[in-house]
C-alpha positions as CSV (number, residue, x, y, z in Angstrom):
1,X,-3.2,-16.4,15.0
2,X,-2.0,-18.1,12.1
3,X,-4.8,-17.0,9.5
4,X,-7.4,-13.9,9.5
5,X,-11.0,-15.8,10.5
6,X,-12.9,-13.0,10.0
7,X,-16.1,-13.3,7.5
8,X,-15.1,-10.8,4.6
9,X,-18.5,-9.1,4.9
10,X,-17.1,-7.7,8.6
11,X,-13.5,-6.8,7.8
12,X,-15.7,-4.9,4.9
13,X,-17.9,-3.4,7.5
14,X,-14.5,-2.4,9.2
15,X,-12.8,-0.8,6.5
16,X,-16.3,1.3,6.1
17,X,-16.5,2.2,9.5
18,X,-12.5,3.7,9.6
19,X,-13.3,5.3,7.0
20,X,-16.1,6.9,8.8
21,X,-14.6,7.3,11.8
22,X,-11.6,9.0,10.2
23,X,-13.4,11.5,8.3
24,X,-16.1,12.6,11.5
25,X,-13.3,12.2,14.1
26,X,-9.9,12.8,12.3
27,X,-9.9,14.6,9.2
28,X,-11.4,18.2,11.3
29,X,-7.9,17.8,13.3
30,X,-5.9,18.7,10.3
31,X,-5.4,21.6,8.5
32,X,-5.8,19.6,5.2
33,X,-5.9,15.9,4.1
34,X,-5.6,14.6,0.9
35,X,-7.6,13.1,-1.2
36,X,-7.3,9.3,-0.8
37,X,-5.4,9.3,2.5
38,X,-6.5,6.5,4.9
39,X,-6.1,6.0,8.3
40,X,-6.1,2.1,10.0
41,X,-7.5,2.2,13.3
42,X,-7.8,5.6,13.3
43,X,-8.5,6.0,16.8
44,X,-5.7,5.2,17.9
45,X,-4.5,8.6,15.9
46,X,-3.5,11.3,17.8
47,X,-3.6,14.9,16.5
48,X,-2.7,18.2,18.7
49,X,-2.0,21.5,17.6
50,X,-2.3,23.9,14.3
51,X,-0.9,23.5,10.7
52,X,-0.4,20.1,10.3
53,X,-1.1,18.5,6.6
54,X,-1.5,15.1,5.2
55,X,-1.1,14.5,1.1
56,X,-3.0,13.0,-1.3
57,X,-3.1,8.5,-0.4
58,X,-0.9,9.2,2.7
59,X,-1.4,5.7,4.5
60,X,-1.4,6.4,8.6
61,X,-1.5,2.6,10.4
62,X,-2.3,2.8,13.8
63,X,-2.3,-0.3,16.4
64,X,-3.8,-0.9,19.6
65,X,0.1,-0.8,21.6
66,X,1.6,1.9,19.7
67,X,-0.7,5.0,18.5
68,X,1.0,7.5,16.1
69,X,0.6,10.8,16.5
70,X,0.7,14.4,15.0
71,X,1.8,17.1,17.9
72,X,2.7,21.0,16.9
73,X,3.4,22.9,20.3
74,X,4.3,26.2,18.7
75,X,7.5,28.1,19.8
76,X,6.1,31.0,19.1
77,X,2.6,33.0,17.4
78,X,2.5,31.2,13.7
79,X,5.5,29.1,14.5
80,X,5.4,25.5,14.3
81,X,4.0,23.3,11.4
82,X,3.9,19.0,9.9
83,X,3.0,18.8,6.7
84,X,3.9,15.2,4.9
85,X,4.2,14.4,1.0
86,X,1.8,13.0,-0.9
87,X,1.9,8.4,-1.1
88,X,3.7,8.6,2.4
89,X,3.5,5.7,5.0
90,X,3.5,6.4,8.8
91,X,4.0,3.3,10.3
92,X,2.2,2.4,14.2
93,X,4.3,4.0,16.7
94,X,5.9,6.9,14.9
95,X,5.7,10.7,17.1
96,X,6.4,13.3,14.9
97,X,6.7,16.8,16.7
98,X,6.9,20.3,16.1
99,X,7.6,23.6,17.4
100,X,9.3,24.9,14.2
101,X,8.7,22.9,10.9
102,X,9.1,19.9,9.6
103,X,8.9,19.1,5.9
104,X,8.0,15.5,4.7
105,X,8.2,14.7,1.0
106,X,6.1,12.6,-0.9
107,X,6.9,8.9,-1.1
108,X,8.4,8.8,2.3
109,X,8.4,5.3,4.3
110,X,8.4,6.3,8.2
111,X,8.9,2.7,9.8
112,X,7.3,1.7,13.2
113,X,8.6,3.7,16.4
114,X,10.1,6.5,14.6
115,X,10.7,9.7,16.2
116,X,10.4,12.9,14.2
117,X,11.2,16.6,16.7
118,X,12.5,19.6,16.0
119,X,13.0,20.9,19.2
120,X,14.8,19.7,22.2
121,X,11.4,21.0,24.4
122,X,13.9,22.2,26.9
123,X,17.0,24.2,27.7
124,X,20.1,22.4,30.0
125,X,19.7,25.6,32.1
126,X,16.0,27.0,31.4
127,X,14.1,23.6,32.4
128,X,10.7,25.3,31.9
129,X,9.9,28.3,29.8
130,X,12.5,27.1,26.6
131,X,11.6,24.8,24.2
132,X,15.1,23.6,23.7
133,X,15.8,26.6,20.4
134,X,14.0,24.7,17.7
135,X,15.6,24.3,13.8
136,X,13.5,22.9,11.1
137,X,13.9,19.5,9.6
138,X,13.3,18.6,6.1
139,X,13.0,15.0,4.9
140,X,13.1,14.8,0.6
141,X,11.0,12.5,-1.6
142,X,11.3,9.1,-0.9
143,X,13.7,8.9,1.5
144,X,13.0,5.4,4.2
145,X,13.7,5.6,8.0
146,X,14.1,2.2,9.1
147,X,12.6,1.3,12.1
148,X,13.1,3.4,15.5
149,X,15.4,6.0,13.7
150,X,15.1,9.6,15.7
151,X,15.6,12.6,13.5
152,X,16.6,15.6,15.9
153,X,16.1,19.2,15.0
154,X,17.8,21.1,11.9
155,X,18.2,17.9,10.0
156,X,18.2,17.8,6.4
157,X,17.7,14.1,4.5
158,X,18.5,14.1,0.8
159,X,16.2,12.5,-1.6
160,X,16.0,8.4,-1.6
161,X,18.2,8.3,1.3
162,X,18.0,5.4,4.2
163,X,18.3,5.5,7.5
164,X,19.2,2.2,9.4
165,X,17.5,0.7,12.1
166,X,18.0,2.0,15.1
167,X,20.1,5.5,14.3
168,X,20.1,8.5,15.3
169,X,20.3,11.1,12.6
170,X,21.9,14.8,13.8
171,X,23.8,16.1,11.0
172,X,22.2,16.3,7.6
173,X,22.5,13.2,5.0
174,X,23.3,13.8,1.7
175,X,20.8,12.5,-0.9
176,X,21.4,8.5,-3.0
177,X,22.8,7.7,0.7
178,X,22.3,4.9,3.3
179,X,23.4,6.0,6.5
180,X,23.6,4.5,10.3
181,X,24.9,4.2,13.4
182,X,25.1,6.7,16.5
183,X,25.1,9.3,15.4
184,X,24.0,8.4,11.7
185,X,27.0,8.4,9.2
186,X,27.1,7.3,5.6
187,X,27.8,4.0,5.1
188,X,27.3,2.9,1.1
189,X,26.2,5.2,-1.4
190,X,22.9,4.7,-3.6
191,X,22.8,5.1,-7.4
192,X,20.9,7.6,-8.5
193,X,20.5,6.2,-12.3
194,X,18.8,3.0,-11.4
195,X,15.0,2.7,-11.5
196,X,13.3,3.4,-8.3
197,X,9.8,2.0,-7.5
198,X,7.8,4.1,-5.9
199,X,4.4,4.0,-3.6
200,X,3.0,7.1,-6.1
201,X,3.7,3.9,-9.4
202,X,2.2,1.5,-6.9
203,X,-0.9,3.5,-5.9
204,X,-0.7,5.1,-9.5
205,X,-4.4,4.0,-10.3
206,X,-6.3,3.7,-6.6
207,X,-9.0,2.3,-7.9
208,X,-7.7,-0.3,-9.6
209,X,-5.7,-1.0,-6.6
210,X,-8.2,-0.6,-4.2
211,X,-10.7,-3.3,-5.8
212,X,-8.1,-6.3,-6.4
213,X,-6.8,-5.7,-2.8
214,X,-10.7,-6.1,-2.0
215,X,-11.2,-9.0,-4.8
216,X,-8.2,-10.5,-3.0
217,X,-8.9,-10.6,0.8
218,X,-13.1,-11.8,-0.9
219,X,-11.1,-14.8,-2.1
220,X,-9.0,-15.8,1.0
221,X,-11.8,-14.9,3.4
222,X,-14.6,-16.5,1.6
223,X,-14.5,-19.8,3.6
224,X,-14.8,-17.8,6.6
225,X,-18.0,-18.2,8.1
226,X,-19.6,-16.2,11.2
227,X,-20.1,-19.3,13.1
228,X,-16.3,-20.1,12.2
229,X,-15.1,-16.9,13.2
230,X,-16.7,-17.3,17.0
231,X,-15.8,-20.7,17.4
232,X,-11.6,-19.0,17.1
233,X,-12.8,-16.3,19.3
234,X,-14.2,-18.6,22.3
235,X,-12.5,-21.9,21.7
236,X,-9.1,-21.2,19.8
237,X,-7.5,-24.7,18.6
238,X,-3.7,-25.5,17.7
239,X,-3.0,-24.1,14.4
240,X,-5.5,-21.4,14.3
């Protein structure tokens, strides 16, 4: 698909209709959600367990192959607990799981397939009664994990830090740092003086936002027709 084909009146409809969905079928899940948090294709959203907290316009984006979910399997009575800053993106794919804690500031980009765990889930010798003798992880404000990164447990990544592609982060990254490999080592250091943009500037006003993302997608799709839109669906052409 080259071009969305959809009439704007149904990917409208749609938009209404996650949000429905998400508030019914998700929201009860957690133990709190923000105000202005939304969730694409919610149900492919998958929540399990107790104390887990989304912040104010956290944006969760779910796709049919690769669901994100939310799992706390608690080491212990109150242990165990995911609660993510305020104007953070989870990207599709991303598994964030706790037995202990884990800590996401605000800001926060969590690119597609990460993996987020504080425990190991198992012991080399106890196979099935440990959970692997889970350590908290905290992630600061606007720190990015580049696609498939995998934060193990008792990590600590400093504010506005990176994390390449692919890495996998063990020991604890010191904030203004971009760091890779396996395991993840600093590479180039980030200045802390220059100007950083920010999701919380670019959702400053929501409204605002909201209505010339709408006034936008009105424009493109208004050609779209609901005849149009079948004729792609049952008898796609080159270039659609």
């Amino acid at each position: 698909m080259r071009r969305e084909h959809r009439p704007y009146y149904l990917k409208r409809a749609k938009y209404l209709f996650e949000r429905y969905y998400a508030e019914h079928f998700v929201h009860p899940h957690f133990d709190y959600v923000g105000e202005g948090a939304t969730f694409f294709n919610p149900w492919y959203t998958r929540v399990f367990g107790p104390r887990i907290e989304i912040g104010r316009y956290t944006n969760v984006v779910a796709t049919t192959d690769k669901r994100v979910s939310f799992v706390v399997w608690p080491e212990a009575e109150g242990k165990g607990r995911i609660a993510i800053g305020d104007y953070t993106i989870i990207n599709p794919g991303v598994r964030i799981t706790s037995a202990r804690e884990i800590v996401i500031g605000r800001n926060c980009l969590i690119a597609g397939d990460t993996l987020i765990s504080d425990a190991d889930w198992h012991d080399i010798y106890d196979r099935v009664w440990s959970s692997g003798n889970p350590a908290p992880i905290r992630i600061d404000e606007n720190v990015w994990l580049c696609d498939s990164v995998i934060v193990c447990k008792g990590v600590t990544i400093g504010r506005n830090s990176v994390i390449g592609a692919g890495s996998i982060v063990v020991k604890d990254i010191p904030p203004n740092t971009v760091a890779a490999g396996n395991p993840a080592k600093p590479v180039k250091a980030i200045d802390p003086n220059r100007t950083f943009i920010t999701r919380e500037q670019f959702l400053k006003n929501p409204d605002k936002f909201y209505d010339s993302v709408l006034g936008w997608e009105k424009e493109v799709l208004g050609p779209n027709t609901l005849f149009s839109w079948l004729r792609y669906l049952l008898f796609p052409r080159r270039g659609d």
